[in-house]
C-alpha positions as CSV (number, residue, x, y, z in Angstrom):
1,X,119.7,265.6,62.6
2,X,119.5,262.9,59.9
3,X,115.9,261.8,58.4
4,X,116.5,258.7,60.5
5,X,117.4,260.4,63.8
6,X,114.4,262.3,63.4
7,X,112.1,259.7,63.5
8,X,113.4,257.4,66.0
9,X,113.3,260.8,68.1
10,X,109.4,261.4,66.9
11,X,108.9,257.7,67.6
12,X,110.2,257.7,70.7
13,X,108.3,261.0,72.4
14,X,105.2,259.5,70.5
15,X,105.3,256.9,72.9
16,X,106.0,258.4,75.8
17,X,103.3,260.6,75.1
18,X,100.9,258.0,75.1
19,X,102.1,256.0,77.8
20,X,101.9,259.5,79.6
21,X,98.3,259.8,79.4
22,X,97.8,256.4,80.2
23,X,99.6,257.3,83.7
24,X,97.9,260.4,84.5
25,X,94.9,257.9,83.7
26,X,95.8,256.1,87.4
27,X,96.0,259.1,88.7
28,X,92.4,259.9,87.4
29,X,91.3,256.8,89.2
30,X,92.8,256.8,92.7
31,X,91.4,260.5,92.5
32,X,87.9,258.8,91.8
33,X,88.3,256.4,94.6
34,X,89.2,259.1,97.1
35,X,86.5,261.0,96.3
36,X,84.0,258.3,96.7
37,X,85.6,256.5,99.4
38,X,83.3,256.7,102.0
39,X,80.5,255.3,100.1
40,X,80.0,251.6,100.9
41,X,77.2,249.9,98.8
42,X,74.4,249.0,101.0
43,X,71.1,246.7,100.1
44,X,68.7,248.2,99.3
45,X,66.5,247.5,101.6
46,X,65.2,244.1,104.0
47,X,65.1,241.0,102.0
48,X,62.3,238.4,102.4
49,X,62.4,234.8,101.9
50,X,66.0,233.7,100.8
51,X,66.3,232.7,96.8
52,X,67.8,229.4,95.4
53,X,71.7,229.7,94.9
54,X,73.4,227.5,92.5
55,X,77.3,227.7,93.5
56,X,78.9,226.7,89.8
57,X,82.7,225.2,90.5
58,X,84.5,225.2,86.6
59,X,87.3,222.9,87.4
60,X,90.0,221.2,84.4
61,X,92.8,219.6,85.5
62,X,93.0,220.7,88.9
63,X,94.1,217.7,90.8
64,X,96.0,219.2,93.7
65,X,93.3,221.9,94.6
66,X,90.3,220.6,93.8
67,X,89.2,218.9,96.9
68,X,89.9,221.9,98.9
69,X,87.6,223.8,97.0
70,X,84.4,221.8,97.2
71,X,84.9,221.2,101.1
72,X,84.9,224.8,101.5
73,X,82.0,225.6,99.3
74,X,80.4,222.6,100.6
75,X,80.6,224.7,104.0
76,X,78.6,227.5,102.7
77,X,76.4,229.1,105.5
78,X,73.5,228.8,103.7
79,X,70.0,227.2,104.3
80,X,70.6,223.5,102.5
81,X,66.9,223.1,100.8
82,X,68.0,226.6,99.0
83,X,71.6,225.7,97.8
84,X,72.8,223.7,94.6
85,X,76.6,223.3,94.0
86,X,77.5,222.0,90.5
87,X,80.8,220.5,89.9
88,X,81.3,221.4,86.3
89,X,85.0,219.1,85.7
90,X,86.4,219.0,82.0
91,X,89.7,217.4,83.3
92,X,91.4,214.4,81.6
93,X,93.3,213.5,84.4
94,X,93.8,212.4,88.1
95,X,90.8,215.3,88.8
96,X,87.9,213.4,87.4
97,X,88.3,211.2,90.5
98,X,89.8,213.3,92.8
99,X,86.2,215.5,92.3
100,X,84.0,212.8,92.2
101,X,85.0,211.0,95.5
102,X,84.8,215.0,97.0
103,X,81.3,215.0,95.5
104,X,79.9,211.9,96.7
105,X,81.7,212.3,100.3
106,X,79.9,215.4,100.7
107,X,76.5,214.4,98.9
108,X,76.1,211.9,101.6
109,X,75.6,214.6,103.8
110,X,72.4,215.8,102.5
111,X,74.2,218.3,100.1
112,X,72.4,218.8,96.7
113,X,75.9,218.5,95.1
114,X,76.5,217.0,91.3
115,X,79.1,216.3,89.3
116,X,78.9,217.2,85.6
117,X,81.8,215.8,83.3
118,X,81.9,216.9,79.6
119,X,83.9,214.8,77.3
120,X,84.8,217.8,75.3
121,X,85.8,221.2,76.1
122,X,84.0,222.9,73.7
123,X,83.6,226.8,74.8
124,X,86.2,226.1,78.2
125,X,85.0,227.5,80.9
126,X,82.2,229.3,79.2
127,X,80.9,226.3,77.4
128,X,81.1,224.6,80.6
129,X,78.9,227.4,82.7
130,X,76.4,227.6,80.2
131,X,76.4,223.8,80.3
132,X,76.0,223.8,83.9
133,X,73.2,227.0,83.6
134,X,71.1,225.1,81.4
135,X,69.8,222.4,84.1
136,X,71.0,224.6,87.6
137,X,67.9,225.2,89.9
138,X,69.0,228.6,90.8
139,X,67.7,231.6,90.2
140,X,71.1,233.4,91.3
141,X,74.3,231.9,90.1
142,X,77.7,231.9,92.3
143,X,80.7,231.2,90.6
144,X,84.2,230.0,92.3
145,X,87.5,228.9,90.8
146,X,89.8,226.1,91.9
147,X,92.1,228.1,93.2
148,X,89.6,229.5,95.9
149,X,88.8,229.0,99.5
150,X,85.4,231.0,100.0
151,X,84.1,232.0,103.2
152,X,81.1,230.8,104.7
153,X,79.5,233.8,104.5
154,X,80.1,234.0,101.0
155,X,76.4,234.4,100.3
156,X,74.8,235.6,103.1
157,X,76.9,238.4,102.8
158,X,76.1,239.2,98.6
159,X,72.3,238.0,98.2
160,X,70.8,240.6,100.1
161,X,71.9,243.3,97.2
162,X,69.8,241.9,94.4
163,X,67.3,243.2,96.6
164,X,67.6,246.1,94.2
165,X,65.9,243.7,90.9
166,X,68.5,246.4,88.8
167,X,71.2,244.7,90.4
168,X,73.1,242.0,88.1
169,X,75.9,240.9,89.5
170,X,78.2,241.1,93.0
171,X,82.0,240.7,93.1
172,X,83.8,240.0,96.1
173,X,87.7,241.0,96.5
174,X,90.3,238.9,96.1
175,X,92.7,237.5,99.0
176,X,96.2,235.7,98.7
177,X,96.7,232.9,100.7
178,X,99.9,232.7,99.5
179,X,101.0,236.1,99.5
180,X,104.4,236.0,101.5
181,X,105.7,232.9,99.3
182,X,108.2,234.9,97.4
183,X,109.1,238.2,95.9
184,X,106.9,237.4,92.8
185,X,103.8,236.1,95.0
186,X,103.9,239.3,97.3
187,X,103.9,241.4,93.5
188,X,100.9,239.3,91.9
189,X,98.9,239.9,95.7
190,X,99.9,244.0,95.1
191,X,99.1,244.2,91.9
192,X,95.4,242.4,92.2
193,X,94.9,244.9,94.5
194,X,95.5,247.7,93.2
195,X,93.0,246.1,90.4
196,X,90.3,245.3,93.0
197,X,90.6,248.4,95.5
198,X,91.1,251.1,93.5
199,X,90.0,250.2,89.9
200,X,86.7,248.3,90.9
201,X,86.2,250.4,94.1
202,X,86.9,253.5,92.0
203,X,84.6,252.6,88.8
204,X,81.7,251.1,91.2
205,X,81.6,254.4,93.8
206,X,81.3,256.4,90.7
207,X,78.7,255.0,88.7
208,X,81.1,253.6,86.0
209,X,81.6,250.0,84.5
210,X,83.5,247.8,86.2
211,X,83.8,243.8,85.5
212,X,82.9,240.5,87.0
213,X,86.3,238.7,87.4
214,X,85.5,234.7,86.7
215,X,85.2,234.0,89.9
216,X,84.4,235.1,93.6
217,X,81.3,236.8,92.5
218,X,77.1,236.1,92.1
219,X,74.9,237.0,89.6
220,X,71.4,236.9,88.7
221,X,70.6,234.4,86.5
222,X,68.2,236.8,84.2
223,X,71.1,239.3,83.9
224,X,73.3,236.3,82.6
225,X,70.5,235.8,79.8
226,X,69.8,239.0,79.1
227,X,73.3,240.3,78.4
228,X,73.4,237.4,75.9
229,X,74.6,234.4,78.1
230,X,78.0,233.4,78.6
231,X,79.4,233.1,75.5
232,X,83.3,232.0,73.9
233,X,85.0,233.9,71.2
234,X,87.0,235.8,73.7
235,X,89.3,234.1,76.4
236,X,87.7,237.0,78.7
237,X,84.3,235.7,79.1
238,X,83.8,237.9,82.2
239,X,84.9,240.9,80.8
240,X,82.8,240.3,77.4
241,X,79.6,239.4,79.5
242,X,80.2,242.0,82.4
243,X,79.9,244.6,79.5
244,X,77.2,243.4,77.7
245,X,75.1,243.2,80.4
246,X,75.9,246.4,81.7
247,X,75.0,248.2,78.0
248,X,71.4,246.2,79.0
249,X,71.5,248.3,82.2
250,X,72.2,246.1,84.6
251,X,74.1,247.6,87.7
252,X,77.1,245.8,89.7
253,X,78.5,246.2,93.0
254,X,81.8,245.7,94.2
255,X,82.4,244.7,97.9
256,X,85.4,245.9,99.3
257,X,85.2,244.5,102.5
258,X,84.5,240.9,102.0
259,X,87.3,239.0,101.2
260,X,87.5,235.3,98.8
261,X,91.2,233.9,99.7
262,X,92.8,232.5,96.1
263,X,96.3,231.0,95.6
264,X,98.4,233.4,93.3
265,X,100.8,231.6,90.7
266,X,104.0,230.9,92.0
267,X,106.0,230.6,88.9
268,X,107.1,232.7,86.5
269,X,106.2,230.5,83.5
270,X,102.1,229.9,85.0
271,X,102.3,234.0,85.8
272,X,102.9,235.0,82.0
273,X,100.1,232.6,81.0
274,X,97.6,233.9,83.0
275,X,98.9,237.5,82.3
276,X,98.9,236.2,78.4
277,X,95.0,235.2,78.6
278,X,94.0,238.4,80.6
279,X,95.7,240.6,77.7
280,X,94.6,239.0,75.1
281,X,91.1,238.4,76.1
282,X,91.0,242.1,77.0
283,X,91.9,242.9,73.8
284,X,89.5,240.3,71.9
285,X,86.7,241.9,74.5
286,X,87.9,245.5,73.3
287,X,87.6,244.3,69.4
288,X,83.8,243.0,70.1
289,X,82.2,245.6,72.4
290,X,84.1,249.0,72.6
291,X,82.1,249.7,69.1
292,X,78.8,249.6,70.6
293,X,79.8,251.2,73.9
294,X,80.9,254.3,71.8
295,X,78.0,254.3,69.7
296,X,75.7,254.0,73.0
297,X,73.7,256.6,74.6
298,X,75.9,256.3,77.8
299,X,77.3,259.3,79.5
300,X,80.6,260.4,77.9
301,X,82.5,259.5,81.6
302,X,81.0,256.3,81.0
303,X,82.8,255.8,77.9
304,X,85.8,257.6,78.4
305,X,86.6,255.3,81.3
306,X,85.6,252.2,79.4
307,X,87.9,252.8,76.8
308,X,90.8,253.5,79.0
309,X,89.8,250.3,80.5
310,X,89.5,248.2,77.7
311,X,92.6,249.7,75.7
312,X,95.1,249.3,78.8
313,X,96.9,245.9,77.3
314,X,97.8,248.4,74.3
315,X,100.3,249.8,76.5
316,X,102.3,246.5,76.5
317,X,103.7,247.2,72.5
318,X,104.1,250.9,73.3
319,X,106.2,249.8,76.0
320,X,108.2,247.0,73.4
321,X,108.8,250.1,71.1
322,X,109.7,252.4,73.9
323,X,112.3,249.5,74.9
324,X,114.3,249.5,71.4
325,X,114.4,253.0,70.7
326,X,115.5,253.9,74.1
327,X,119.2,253.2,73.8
328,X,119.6,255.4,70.0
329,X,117.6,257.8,71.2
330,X,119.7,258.5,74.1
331,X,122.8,258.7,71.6
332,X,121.2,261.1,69.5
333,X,120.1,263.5,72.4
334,X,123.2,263.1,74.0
335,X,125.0,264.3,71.2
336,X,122.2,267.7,71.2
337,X,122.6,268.5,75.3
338,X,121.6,266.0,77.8
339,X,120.0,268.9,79.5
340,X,117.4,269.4,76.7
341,X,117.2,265.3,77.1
342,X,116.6,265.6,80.6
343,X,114.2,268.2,80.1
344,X,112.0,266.5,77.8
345,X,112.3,263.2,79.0
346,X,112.1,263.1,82.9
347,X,108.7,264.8,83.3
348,X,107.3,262.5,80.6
349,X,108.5,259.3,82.3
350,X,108.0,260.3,85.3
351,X,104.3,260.7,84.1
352,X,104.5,257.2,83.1
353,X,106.3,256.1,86.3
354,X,105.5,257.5,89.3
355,X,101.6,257.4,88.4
356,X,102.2,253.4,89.1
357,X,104.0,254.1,92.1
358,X,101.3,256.1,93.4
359,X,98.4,253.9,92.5
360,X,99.6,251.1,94.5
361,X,101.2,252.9,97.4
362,X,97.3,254.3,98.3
363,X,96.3,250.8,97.8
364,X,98.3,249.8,100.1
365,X,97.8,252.4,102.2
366,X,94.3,251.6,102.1
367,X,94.6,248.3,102.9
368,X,97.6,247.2,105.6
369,X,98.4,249.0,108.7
370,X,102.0,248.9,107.5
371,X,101.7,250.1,104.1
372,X,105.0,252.0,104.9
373,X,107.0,248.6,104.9
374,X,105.7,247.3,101.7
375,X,107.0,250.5,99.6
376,X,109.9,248.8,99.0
377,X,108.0,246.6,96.8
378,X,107.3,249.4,94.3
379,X,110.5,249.6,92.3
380,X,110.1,245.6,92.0
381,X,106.9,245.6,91.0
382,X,107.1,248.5,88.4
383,X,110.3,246.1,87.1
384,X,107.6,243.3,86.7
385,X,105.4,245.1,84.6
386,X,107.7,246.4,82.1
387,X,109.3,242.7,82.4
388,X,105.9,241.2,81.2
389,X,105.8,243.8,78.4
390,X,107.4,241.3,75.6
391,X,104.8,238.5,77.0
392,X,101.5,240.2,76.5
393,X,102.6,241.8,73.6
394,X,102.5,238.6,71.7
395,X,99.1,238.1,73.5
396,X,97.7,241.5,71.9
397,X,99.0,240.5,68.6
398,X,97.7,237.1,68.5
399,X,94.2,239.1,69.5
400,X,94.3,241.7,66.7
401,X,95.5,239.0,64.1
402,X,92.4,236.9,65.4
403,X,94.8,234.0,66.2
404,X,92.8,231.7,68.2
405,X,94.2,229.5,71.2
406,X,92.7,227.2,73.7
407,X,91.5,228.6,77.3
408,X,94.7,228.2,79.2
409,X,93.8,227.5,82.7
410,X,96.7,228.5,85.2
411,X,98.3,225.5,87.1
412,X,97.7,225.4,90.9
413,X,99.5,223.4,93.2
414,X,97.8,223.6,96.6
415,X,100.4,226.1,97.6
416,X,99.7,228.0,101.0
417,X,103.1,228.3,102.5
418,X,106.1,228.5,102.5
419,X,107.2,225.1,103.7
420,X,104.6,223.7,100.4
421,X,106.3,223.0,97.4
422,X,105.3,223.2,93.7
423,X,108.6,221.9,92.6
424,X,108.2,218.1,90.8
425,X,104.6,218.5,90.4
426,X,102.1,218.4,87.2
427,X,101.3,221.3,85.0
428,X,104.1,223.4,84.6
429,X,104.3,225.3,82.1
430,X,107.5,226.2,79.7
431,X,108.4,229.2,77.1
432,X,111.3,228.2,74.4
433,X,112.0,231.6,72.7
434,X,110.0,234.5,75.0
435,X,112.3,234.2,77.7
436,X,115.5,234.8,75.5
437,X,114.2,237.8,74.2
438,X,113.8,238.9,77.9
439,X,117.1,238.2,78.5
440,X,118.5,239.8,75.3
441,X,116.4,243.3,76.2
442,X,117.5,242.8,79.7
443,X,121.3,242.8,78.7
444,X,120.6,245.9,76.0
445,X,119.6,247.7,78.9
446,X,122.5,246.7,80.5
447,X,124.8,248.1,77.8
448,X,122.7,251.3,78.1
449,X,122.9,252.0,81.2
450,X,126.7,251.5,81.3
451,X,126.8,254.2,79.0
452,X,124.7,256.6,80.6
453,X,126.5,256.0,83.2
454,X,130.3,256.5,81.2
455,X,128.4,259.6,79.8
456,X,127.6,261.2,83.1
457,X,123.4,261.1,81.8
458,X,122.1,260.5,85.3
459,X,119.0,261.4,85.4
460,X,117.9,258.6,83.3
461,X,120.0,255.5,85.4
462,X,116.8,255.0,87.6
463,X,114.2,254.4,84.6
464,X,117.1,252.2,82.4
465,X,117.3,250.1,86.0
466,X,113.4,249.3,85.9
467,X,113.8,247.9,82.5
468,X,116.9,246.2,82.9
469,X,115.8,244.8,86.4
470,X,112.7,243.9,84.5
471,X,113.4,242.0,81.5
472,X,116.1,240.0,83.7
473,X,114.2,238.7,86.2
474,X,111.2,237.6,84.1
475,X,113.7,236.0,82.0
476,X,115.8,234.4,84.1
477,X,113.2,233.4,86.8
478,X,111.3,231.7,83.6
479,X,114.7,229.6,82.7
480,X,115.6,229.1,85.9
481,X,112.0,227.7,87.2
482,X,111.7,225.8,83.9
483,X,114.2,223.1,84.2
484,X,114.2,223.2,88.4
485,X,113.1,219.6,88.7
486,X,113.4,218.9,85.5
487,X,114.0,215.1,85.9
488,X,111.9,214.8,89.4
489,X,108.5,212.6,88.5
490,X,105.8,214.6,88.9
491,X,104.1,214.5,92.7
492,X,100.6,212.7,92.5
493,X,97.9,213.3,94.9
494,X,98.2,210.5,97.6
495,X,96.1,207.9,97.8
496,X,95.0,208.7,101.3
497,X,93.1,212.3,99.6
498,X,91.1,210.5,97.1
C-alpha cells in the first residue's frame, strides 16, 4: 500500500474503533437497566402538610400552543391556596395576547396565575426562569414547556419524593401525542424513549447521574440555588444545572411510569434544530463541567458513565469522517481480499450497528405490547441518525470554536393528528447549504453501493444502505418540507381562541 492508502485505512478503523466502544457503551446501559429493573423509586416515607408549588411555563413565540398549555396546567390537581403558575412569555408576536387573555380567563377563577413579559431575552429560557425564580412563592419549582399537556396529577404524583430533603429534582417521561403523524414523528417518539426508559431509567436505578430535561420535571427550589442557579453560557441549561447540582450531592429520580404528553416536531427542518441545540449544548455542558466531574471524589462508575454521557455528540464527526473515507477505503481493501475486508469490518460495524438496534428494540419491548410490529422502524431510525450526522456536527463545532448563537426554541404548531396541519403556518424553519451536503453524501453512497454491488462485496450493502437511506431522506425531506407552502400566508390563530 501507498503512504496515502495507509492512512485513509488507519483513519478509517480508528473510527470504527471508536464508534465501536461507543456501541458496546448501549449495550452497557440496557445491561444496567435490566439489572435494576425491578426497582421503582418509592418516597421515602408519608408526607405532611403539602408545600407551595410554583408551576414556571417559559413560553416565546408559541402562538398556536400556548393556550393549550396553561388550561391544562391551570387543571393541576392540586390544593389552590398551595399553587402559583407563572407565565414567563418573551414572545414578540401574536403570543403576548394569545397568553395574556389565557391568563386572565383562568385568574378569574381564583387561580394565583401571572403573566411575566420581558422586553428582552436576555439568558432565553434560563434568564427567563431565574427571572421568574426571583419573585415565585414556591418552595418547589415545576417547570412545563409549550409543547406540553401535563396531567393533573402532575404533582401529586412527584412532591411526595422530596420527602427525602436529599432529593433535588424529579423528572417525569416523556409522551408523544403525535406519535403516529408520520414516519419521522413515530422515529423522534422511539428515539426519546430509548433516552428516557433506558438511559434515565438505567442511570437513576443505578445510582449514576442522569439529567433534568427542561421540562416535565420539579425541583426544589434550594437545589436550584445551590448548584449555582440557572445559568446561560450553554444552550443546555438543564444539562449544565442537573450536573452541578448533582456534584453538590443532590440526588434525582426518574419516574418511569408517569407519563407528560409533548408534541414532537413534525418537520424535518424544526427536527435538526432542536437536534442542533441538544448537541451543541451537550457539548458546551461537556466543555464546562466534565473537568470538575473528573477531578471529583465521585466513584469511578460515576464518572465513567458521565463522560460517556456527556461525550456522545462526539460521535456525530466520527461518523462525517467515517462517511468520506468509506467509499476509498473499500477500493483499497477490495483490491487486498474482500475477505480480509469483511473480516475486519463487519464485526466492528456491527459493534457500532446492532448495539442501536438493540437498545431501542428492549425499549420498546419494554414499553408497547406490540413491540414486535414496531421493529420495522429500526432500520429507519438507525438511517435517521447517521442522516443527522452532517447537522450536529456543525453544532459540535460551533461548540468547541465557542461560536455563540441565540436559544432556538423549536416551532410548534398544535399538531395532535393526523387530520392537523402544520403546512402554511408561522415559524418554519429553512437550511440553504446543510441539506445539499446531505444530498451530495446521500448520492456518494449511492455510487458506492453500486459498486459493491458490481464488485460482488456483499456483506457491506446493508451498512452502505443505512447511510445512503440516511443522508437522502434528511435531505430531501428538508428541501421538500421547505418550500411546501411556500407562497400560502401563514395560518393565524382565530379570532374566536383569543
Amino acid at each position: 500500500m501507498t503512504p496515502s492508502e495507509t492512512l485513509i485505512l488507519a483513519t478509517y478503523f480508528f473510527v470504527l474503533v471508536i464508534l465501536a466502544v461507543y456501541g458496546w457503551h448501549r449495550y452497557y446501559l440496557v445491561y444496567l437497566y435490566m439489572k435494576h429493573r425491578d426497582h421503582h423509586p418509592v418516597p421515602a416515607g408519608p408526607m405532611g402538610a403539602l408545600p407551595r408549588v410554583t408551576i414556571q411555563l417559559p413560553i416565546y413565540n408559541e402562538m398556536y400552543v400556548a393556550d393549550r398549555l396553561i388550561d391544562a396546567v391551570s387543571e393541576m390537581d392540586y390544593p389552590r391556596e398551595l399553587l402559583e403558575i407563572q407565565v414567563l412569555d418573551d414572545s414578540t408576536d401574536e403570543t403576548r395576547s394569545v397568553a395574556e387573555r389565557a391568563v386572565r380567563r383562568n385568574a378569574a377563577s381564583g387561580l394565583d396565575i401571572t403573566y411575566i413579559h420581558r422586553t428582552d431575552r436576555t439568558g432565553y429560557k434560563a434568564g427567563a426562569l431565574e427571572a421568574g425564580m426571583k419573585v415565585a412563592k414556591g418552595e418547589f419549582i415545576a417547570i412545563f414547556d409549550a409543547d406540553f399537556i401535563p396531567t393533573t396529577d402532575f404533582l401529586r404524583r412527584t412532591v411526595p419524593y422530596f420527602v427525602d430533603e436529599r432529593i433535588g429534582m424529579v423528572q417525569a417521561r416523556w409522551g408523544h401525542i403525535n406519535q403516529d403523524y408520520s414516519l419521522l414523528t413515530k422515529i423522534q417518539s422511539i428515539l426519546l424513549d430509548g433516552h428516557f426508559v433506558l438511559e434515565h431509567g438505567g442511570r437513576n436505578r443505578a445510582g449514576l447521574f442522569f439529567n433534568f430535561n427542561g421540562t416535565a420535571g420539579i425541583w426544589r427550589r434550594t437545589a436550584i440555588l445551590d448548584g449555582g442557579g440557572w445559568q446561560h453560557d450553554t444552550l443546555t441549561e438543564d444539562l449544565d444545572l442537573s450536573y452541578r447540582a448533582q456534584l453538590r450531592g443532590w440526588r434525582f429520580v426518574f419516574l418511569h411510569d408517569l407519563v407528560s404528553p409533548a408534541e414532537v416536531p413534525v418537520e424535518m427542518n424544526s427536527f435538526k434544530s432542536q437536534q442542533h441545540r441538544w448537541a451543541k449544548g451537550s457539548i458546551q455542558t461537556c466543555r464546562k463541567v466534565l473537568p470538575r466531574i473528573l477531578r471529583s471524589n465521585l466513584p469511578l462508575h460515576v464518572k465513567t458513565e458521565a463522560f460517556f454521557h456527556l461525550t456522545a455528540n462526539f460521535n456525530y464527526p466520527l461518523m462525517c469522517v467515517l462517511s468520506v473515507l468509506m467509499a476509498p477505503s473499500m477500493v483499497i481493501r477490495y483490491n487486498m481480499g474482500w475477505y480480509e475486508m469483511l473480516l475486519i469490518d463487519v464485526p466492528l460495524f456491527f459493534a457500532a450497528t446492532a448495539s442501536v438496534a438493540n437498545f431501542y428494540m428492549v425499549c420498546q419491548r419494554e414499553l408497547h405490547k406490540d413491540w414486535i410490529t414496531r421493529v420495522k422502524y429500526l432500520p429507519f431510525l438507525m438511517s435517521i441518525g447517521i442522516g443527522l450526522a452532517v447537522n450536529n456536527t456543525r453544532a459540535v463545532f460551533e461548540a468547541l470554536l465557542n461560536k455563540q448563537s441565540e436559544f432556538a426554541r423549536t416551532p410548534k404548531y398544535g399538531i395532535e393528528g393526523q387530520s392537523d396541519e402544520w403546512i402554511g403556518k408561522k415559524y418554519r424553519q429553512s437550511f440553504v447549504v446543510q441539506p445539499l451536503i446531505e444530498l451530495a453524501l446521500g448520492l456518494y453512497f449511492t455510487a458506492t453501493l453500486f459498486y459493491a454491488l458490481a464488485n460482488g462485496i456483499y456483506g457491506t450493502v446493508p451498512f452502505l444502505m443505512l447511510f445512503q437511506i440516511g443522508f437522502l431522506y434528511t435531505g430531501l425531506l428538508s428541501i421538500i418540507q421547505q418550500y411546501a407552502g411556500e407562497n400560502v400566508v401563514f395560518k393565524p390563530v382565530a379570532e374566536e381562541e383569543l
